[in-house]
Backbone atoms as SQL, in Angstrom:
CREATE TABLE atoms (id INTEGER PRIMARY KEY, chain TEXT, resi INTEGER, resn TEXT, atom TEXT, x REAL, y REAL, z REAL);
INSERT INTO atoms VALUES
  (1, 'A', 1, 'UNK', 'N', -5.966, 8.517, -10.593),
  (2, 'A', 1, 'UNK', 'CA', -6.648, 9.304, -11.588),
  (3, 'A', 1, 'UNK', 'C', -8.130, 9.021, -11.501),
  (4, 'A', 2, 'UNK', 'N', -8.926, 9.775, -11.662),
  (5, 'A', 2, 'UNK', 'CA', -10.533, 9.777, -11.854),
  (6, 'A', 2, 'UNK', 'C', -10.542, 9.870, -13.152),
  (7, 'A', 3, 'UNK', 'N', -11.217, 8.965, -13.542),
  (8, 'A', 3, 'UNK', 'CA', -11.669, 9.320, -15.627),
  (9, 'A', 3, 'UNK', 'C', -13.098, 8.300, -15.574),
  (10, 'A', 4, 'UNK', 'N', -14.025, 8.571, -16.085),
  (11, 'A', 4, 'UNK', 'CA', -15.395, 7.942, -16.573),
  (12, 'A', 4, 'UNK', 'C', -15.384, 6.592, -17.368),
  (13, 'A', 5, 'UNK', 'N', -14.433, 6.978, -17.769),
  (14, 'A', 5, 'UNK', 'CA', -13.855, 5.482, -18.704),
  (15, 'A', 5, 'UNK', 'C', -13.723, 4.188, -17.686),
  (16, 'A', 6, 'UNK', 'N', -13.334, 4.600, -16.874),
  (17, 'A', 6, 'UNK', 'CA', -12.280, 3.451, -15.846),
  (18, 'A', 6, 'UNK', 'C', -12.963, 3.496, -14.320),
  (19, 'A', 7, 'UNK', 'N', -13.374, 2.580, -13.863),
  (20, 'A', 7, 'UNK', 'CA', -13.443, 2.096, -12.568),
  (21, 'A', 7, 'UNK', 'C', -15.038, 3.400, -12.398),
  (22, 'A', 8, 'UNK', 'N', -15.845, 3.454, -13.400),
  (23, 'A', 8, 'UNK', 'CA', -16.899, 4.398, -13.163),
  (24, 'A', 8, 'UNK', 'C', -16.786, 5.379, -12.435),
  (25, 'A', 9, 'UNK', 'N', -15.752, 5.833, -12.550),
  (26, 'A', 9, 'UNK', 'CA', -15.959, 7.628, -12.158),
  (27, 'A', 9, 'UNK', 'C', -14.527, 7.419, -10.764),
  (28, 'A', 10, 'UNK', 'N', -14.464, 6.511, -10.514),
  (29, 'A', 10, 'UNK', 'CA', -13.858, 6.370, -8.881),
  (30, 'A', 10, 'UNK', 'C', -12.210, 6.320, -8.987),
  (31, 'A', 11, 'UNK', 'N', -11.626, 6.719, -8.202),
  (32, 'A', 11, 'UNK', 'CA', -10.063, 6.983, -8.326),
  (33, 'A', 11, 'UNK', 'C', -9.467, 5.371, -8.696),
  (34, 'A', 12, 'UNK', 'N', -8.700, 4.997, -9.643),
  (35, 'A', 12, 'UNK', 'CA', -8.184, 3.992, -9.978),
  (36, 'A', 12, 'UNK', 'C', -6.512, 4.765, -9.955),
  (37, 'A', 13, 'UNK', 'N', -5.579, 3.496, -9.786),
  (38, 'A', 13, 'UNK', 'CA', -4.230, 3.922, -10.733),
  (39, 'A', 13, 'UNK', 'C', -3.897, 4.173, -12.135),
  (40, 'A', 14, 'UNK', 'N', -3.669, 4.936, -11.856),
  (41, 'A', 14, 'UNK', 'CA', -2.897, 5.518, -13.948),
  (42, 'A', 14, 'UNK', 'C', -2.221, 4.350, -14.348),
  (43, 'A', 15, 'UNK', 'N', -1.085, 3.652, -13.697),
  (44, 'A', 15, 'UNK', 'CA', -0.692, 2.261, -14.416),
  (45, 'A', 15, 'UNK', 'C', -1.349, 1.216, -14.608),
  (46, 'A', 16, 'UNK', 'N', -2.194, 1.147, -13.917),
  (47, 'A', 16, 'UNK', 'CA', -2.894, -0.402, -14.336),
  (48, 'A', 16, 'UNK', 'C', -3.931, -0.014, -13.966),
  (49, 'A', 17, 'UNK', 'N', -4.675, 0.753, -13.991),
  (50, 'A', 17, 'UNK', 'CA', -6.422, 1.441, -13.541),
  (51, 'A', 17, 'UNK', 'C', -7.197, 0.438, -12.485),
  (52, 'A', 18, 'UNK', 'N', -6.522, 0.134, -11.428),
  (53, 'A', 18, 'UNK', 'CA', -7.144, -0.591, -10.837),
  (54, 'A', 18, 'UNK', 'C', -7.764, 0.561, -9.505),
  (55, 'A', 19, 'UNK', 'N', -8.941, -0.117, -9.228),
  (56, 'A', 19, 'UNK', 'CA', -9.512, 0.659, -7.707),
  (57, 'A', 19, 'UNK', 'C', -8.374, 1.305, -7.161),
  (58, 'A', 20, 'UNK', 'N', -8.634, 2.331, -6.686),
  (59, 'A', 20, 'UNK', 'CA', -7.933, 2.474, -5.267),
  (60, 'A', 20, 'UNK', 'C', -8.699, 1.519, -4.391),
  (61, 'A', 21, 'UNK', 'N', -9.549, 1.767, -3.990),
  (62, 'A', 21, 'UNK', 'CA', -10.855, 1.003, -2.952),
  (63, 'A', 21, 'UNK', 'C', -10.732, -0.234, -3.007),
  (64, 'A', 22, 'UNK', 'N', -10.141, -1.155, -4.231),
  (65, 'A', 22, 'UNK', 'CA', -9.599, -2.470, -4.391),
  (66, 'A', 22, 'UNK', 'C', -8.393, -2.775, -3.466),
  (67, 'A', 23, 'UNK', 'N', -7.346, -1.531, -3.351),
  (68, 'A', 23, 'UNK', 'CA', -6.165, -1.932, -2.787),
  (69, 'A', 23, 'UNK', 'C', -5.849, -1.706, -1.419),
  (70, 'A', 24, 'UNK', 'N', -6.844, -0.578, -1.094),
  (71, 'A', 24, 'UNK', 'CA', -6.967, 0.042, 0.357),
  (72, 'A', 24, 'UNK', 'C', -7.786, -1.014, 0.709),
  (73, 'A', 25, 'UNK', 'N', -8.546, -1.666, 0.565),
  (74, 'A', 25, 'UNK', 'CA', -9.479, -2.579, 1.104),
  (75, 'A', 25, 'UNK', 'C', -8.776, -3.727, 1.510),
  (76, 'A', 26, 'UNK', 'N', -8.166, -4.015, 1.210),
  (77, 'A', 26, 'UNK', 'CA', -6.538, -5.598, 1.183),
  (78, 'A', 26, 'UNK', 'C', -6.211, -5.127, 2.133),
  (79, 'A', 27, 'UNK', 'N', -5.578, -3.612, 2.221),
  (80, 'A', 27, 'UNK', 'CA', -4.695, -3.356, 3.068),
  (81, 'A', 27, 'UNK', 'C', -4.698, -2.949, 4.561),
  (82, 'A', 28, 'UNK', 'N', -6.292, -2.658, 4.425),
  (83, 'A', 28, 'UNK', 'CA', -7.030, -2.336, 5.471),
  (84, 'A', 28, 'UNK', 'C', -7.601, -3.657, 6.461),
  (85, 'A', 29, 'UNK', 'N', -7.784, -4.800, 5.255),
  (86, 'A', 29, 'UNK', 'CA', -8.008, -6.075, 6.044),
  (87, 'A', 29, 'UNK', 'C', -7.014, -6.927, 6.496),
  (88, 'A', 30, 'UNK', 'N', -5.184, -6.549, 6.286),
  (89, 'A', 30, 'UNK', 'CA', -4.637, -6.810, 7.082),
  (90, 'A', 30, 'UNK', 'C', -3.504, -7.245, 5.579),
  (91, 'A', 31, 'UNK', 'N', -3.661, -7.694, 4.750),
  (92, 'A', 31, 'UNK', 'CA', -2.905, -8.043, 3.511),
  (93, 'A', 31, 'UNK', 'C', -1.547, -7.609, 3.447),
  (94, 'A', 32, 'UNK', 'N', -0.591, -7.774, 3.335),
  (95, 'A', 32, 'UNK', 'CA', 0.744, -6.913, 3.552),
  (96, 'A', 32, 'UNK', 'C', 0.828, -6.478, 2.178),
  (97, 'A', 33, 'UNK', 'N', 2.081, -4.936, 2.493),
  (98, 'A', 33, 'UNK', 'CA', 2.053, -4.201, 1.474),
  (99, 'A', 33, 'UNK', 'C', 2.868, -4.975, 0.285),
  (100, 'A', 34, 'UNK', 'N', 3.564, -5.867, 0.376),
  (101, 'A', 34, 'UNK', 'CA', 4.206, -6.875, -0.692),
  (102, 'A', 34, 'UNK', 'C', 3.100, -7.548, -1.305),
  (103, 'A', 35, 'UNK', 'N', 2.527, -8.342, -0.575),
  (104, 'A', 35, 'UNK', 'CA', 1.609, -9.132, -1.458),
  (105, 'A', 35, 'UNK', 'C', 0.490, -8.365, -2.206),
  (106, 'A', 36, 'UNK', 'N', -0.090, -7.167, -1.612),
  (107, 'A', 36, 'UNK', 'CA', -0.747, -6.469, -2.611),
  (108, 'A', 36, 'UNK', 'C', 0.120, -5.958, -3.596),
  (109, 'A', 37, 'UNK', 'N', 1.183, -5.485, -3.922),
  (110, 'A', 37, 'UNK', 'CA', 1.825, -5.067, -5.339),
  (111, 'A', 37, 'UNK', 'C', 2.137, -6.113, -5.711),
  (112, 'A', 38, 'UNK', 'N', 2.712, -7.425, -4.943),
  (113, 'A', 38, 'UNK', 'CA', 2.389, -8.739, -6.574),
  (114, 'A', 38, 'UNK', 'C', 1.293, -8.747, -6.817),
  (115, 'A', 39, 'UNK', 'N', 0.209, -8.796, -6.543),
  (116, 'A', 39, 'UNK', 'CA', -1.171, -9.214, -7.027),
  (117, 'A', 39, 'UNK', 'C', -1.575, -7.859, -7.990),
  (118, 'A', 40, 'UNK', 'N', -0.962, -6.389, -7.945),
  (119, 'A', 40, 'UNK', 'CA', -1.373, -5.820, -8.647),
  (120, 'A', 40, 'UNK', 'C', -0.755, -4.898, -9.447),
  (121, 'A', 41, 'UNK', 'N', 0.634, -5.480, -9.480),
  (122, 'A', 41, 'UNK', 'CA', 1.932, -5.226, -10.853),
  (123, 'A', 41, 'UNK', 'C', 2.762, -4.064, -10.107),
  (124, 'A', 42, 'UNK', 'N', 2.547, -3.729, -8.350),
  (125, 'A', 42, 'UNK', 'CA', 3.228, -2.669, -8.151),
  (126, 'A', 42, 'UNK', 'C', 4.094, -2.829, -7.103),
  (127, 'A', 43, 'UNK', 'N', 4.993, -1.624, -6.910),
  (128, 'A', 43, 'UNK', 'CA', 5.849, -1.628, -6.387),
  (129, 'A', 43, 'UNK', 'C', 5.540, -1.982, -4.521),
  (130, 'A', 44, 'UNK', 'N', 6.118, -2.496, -3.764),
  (131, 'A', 44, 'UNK', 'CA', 5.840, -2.005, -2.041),
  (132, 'A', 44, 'UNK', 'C', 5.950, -0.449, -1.969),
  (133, 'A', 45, 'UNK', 'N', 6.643, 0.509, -2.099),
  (134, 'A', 45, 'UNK', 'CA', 6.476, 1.810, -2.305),
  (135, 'A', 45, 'UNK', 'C', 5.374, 2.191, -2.764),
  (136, 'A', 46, 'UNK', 'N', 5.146, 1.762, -3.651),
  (137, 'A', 46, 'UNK', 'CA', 3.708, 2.545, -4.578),
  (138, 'A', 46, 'UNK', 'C', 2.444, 2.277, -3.816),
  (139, 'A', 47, 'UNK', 'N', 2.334, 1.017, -3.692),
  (140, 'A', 47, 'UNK', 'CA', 1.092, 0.734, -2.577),
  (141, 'A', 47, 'UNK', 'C', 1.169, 1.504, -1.106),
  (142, 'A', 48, 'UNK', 'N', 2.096, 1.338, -0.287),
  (143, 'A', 48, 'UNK', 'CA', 2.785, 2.187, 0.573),
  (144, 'A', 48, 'UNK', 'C', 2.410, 3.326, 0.597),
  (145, 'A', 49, 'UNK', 'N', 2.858, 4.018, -0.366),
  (146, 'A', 49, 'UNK', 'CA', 2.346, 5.520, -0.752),
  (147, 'A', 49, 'UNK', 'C', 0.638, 5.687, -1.011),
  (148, 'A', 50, 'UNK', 'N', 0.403, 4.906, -1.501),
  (149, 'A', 50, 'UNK', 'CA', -1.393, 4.917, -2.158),
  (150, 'A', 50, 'UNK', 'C', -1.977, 4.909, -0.773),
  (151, 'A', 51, 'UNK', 'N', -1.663, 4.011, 0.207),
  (152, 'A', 51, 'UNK', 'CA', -2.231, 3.919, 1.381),
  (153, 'A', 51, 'UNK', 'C', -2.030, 4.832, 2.435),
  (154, 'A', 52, 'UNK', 'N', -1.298, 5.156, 2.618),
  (155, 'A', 52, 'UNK', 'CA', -0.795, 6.378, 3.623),
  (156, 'A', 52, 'UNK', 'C', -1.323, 7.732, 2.967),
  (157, 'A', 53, 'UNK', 'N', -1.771, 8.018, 1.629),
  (158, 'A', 53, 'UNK', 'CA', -2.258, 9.171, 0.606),
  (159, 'A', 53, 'UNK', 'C', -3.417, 9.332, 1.120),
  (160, 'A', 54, 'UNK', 'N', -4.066, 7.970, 0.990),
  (161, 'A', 54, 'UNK', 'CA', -6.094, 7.482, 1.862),
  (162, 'A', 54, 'UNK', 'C', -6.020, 7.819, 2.746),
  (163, 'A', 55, 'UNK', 'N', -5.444, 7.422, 4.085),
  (164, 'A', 55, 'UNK', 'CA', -5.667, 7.644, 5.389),
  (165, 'A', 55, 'UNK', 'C', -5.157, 8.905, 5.810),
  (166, 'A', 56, 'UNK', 'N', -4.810, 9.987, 4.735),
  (167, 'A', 56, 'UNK', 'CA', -4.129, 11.354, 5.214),
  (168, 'A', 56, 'UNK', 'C', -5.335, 11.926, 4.674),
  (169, 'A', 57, 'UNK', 'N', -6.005, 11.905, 3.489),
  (170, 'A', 57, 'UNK', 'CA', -7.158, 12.648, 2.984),
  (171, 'A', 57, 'UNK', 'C', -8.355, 12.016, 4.000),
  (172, 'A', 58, 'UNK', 'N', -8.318, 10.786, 4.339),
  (173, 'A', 58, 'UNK', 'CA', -9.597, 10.515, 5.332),
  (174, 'A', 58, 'UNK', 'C', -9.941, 10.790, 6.789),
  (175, 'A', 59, 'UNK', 'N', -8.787, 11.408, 7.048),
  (176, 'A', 59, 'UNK', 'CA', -8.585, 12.194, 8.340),
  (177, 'A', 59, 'UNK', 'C', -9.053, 13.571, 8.105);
């Protein structure tokens, strides 16, 4: 979600409003998709999905 409220204007998650750019950045530096959803209340799917979502719009 984008909202002004949260993460200044920049796409965060609706469940826990964290960066995207926080989680793609982990995941991009090599972090596995498990240990980023413990560290940020989510599922391996959900991160999974968030990341593969980035690299389909950044293409």
């Amino acid at each position: 979600m984008i909202d002004p409220r949260f993460g200044q204007g920049r796409p965060v998650v609706a469940a826990n409003r964290v960066a995207v750019k926080a989680i793609t950045d982990l995941w991009e530096a090599g972090e596995s998709v498990e240990g980023i959803a413990y560290d940020f209340d989510m599922t391996p799917e959900q991160v999974d999905a968030l990341c593969r979502a980035v690299v389909r719009l950044a293409a």
